[in-house]
C-alpha positions as CSV (number, residue, x, y, z in Angstrom):
1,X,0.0,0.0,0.0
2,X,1.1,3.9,-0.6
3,X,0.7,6.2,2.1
4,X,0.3,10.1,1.4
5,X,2.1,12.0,4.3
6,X,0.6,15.7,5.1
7,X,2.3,18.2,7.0
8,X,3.2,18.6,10.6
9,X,1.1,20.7,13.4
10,X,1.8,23.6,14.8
11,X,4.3,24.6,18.0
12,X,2.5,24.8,21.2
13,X,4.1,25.8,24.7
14,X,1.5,23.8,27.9
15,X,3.5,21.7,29.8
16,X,1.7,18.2,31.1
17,X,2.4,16.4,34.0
18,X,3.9,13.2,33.3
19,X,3.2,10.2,34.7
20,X,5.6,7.2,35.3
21,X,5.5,3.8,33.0
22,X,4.1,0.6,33.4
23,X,5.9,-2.4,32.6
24,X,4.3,-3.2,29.2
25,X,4.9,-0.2,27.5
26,X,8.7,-1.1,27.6
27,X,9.3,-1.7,24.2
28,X,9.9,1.0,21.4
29,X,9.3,1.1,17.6
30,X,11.5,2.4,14.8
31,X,12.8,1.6,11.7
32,X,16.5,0.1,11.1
33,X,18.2,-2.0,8.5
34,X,17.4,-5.4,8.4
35,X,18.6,-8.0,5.5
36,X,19.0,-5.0,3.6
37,X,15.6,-3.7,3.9
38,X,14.4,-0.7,6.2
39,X,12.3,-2.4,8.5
40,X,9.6,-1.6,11.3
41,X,11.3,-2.8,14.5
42,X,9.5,-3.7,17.5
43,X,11.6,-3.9,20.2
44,X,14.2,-2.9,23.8
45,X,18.1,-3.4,24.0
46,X,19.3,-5.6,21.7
47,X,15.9,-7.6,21.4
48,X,13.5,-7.2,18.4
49,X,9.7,-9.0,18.6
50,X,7.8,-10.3,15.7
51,X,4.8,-8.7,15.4
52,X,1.4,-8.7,12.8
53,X,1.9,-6.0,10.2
54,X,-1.9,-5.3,10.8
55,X,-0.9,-4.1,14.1
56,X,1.2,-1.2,12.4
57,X,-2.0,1.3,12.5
58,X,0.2,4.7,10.8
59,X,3.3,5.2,8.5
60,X,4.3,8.7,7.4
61,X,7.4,10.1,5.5
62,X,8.6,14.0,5.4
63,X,10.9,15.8,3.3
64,X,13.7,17.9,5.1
65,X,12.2,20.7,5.1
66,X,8.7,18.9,6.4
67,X,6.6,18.4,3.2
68,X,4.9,15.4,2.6
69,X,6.3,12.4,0.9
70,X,5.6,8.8,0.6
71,X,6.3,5.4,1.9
72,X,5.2,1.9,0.5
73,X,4.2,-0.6,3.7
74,X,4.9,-4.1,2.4
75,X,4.3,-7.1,5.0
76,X,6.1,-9.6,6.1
77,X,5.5,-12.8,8.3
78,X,6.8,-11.5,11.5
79,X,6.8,-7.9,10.8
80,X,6.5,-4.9,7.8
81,X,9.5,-3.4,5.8
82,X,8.6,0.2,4.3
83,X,10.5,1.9,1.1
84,X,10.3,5.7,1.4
85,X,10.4,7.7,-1.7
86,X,14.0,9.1,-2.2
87,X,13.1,12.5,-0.9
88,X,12.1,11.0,2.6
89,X,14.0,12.7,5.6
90,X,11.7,11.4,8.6
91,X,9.4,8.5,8.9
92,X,6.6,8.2,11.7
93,X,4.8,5.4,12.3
94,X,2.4,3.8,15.1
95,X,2.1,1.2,16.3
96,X,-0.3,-0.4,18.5
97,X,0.6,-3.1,20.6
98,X,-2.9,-4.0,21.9
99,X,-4.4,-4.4,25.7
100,X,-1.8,-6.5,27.7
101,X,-2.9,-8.1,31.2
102,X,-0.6,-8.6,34.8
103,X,-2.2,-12.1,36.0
104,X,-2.3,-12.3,40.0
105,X,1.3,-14.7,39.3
106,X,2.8,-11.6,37.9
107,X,2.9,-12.2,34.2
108,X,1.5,-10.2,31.7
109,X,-0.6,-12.0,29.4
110,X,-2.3,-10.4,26.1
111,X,-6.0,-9.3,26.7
112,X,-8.1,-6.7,28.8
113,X,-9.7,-6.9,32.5
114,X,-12.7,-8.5,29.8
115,X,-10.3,-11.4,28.6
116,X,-8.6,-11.4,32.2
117,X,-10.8,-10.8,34.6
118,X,-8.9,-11.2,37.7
119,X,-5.9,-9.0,36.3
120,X,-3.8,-7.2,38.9
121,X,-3.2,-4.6,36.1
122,X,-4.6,-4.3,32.7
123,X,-3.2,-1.3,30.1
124,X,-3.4,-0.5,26.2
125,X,-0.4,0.4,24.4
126,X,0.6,2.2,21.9
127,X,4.1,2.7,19.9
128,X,5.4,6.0,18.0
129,X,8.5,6.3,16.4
130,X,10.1,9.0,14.5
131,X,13.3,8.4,12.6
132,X,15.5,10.8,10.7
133,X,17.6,9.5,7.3
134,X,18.9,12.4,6.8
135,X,19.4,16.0,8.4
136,X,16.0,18.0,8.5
137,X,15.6,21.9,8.4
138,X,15.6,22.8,12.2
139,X,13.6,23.8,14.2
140,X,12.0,20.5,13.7
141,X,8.4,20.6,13.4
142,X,6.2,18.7,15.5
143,X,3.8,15.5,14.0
144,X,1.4,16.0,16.6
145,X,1.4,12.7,17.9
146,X,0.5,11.2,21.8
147,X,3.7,10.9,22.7
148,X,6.8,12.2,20.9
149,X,10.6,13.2,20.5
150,X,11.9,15.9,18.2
151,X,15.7,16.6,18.0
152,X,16.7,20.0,19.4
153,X,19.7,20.1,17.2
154,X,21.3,18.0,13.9
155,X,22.4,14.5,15.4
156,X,23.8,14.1,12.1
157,X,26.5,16.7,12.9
158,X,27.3,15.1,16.5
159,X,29.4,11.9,17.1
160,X,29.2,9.0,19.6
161,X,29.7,10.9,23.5
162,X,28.0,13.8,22.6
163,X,25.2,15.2,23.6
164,X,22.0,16.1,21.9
165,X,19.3,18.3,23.0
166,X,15.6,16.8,22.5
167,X,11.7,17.8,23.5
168,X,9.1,15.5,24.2
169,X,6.1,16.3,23.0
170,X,2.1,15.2,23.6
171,X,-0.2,16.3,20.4
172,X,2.6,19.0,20.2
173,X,2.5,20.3,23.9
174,X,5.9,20.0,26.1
175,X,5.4,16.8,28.5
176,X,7.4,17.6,31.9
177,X,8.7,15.3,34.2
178,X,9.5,12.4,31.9
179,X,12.7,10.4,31.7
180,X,14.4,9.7,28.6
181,X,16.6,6.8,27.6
182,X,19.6,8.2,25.7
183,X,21.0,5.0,24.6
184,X,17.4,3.0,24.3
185,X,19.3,0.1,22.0
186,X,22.5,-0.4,23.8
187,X,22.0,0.9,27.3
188,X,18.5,0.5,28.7
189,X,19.4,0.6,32.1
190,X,21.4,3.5,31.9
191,X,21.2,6.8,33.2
192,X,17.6,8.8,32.1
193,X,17.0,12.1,32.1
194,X,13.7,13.5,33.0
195,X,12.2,16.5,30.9
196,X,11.7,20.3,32.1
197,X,8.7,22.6,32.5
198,X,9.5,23.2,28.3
199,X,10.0,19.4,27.8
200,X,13.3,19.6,26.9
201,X,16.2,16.8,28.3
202,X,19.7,16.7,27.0
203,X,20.9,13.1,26.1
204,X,24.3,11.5,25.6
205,X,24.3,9.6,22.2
206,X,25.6,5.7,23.1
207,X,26.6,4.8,19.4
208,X,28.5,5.6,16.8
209,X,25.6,4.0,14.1
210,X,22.3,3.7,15.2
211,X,21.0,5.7,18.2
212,X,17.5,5.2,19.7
213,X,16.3,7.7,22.2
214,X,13.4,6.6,24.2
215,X,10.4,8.2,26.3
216,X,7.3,7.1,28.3
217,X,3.9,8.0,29.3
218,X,1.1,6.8,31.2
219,X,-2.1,7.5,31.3
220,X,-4.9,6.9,34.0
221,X,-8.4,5.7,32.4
222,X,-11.4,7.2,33.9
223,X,-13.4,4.0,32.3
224,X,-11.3,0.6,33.9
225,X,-13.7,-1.8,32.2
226,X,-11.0,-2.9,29.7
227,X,-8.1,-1.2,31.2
228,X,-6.3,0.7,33.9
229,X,-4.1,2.8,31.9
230,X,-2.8,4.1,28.4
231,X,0.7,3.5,28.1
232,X,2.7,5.8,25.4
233,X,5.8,4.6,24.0
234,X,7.9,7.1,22.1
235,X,11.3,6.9,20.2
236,X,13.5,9.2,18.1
237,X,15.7,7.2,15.6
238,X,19.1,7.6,13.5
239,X,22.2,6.5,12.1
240,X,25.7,8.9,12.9
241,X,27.3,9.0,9.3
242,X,30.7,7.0,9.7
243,X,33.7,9.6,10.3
244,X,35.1,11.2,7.3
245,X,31.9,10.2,5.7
């Protein structure tokens, strides 16, 4: 299938309060090489998940300067490869990872309090990713997605040990209070930084190829038929050009 991008949303300055994860929305989705295809990656660390390509619910591209482009979604058995038109800087996409379950022995089962009942936690999730193939015209503009990270600066310019400067951003409003995994591939554990009042948190980058910067969100439900909570997933994506390069 060929999906039409449009253009992103406008700036805005409210801060939200942020709330702190839940243990499903752990994993983050971007795209990345794989067998020599750019691939949807579902995963944490070093670990990738198969997934149904039906689950992958958005897929945008962007120019550099933030126009619209286009990406092709093909599926695969355990996942979805995408092939952006050449003038693609950025692709979005979203994810959803469905309503996930904490049985009373701890482990989280797929389903909602409807499918599991006696759940000692029940959540739906949802993954956004945004990641850059090339440098983009800065300042970035926002998608306008739940949850997500726009760079601050070029990462393209910066090498592995620098920092970078990021925002996170919910429907295009700062999120405060949220930490953020500067090294969401290679480093999971390591240290996070939590956003200001302006959303802003200054990261380290961990690689000298692919970096993944990583950010959560949950959100109470008023209505706790199905679930307790929303959890937001959100990850900013690139590859540092080799040296010299």
């Amino acid at each position: 299938m060929k999906i039409d991008a449009r253009g992103g949303l406008r700036h805005m300055v409210l801060a939200l309060a942020a709330l702190c994860c839940g243990a499903s929305s752990a994993h983050g989705v971007w795209v990345a090489q794989r067998a020599g295809e750019l691939a949807v990656v579902l995963g944490e660390g070093a670990l990738d998940e198969a997934y149904e390509p039906r689950q992958l619910r958005e897929t945008k591209a962007f120019t550099a300067t933030g126009a619209a482009s286009q990406v092709q979604v093909s599926a695969r058995a355990r996942n979805a490869v995408v092939e952006p038109a050449k003038d693609a800087a950025v692709l979005w996409v979203a994810l959803e990872d469905g309503f996930w379950s904490q049985g009373r022995d701890g482990k989280w089962v797929s389903g909602s309090r409807l499918q599991v009942p006696d759940a000692r936690k029940a959540g739906h999730y949802m993954k956004y990713g945004t990641t850059l193939l090339a440098p983009v015209r800065l300042p970035f503009a926002p998608l306008g997605a739940e949850l997500e990270i726009v760079p601050l600066a070029d990462p393209f310019a910066l090498r592995r040990g620098q920092r970078l400067a990021v925002r996170v951003l919910s429907k295009g409003r700062p999120v405060a209070g949220v930490e953020v995994i500067g090294d969401f591939t290679g480093h999971t554990a390591g240290p996070r930084v939590k956003t200001d009042r302006a959303g802003r948190a200054t990261v380290t980058l961990g690689s000298s190829g692919l970096n993944v910067i990583a950010a959560s969100l949950v959100r109470p439900r008023g209505d706790r038929s199905e679930a307790d909570e929303d959890g937001l997933e959100a990850t900013l994506a690139f590859v540092l050009p080799r040296a010299g390069h």
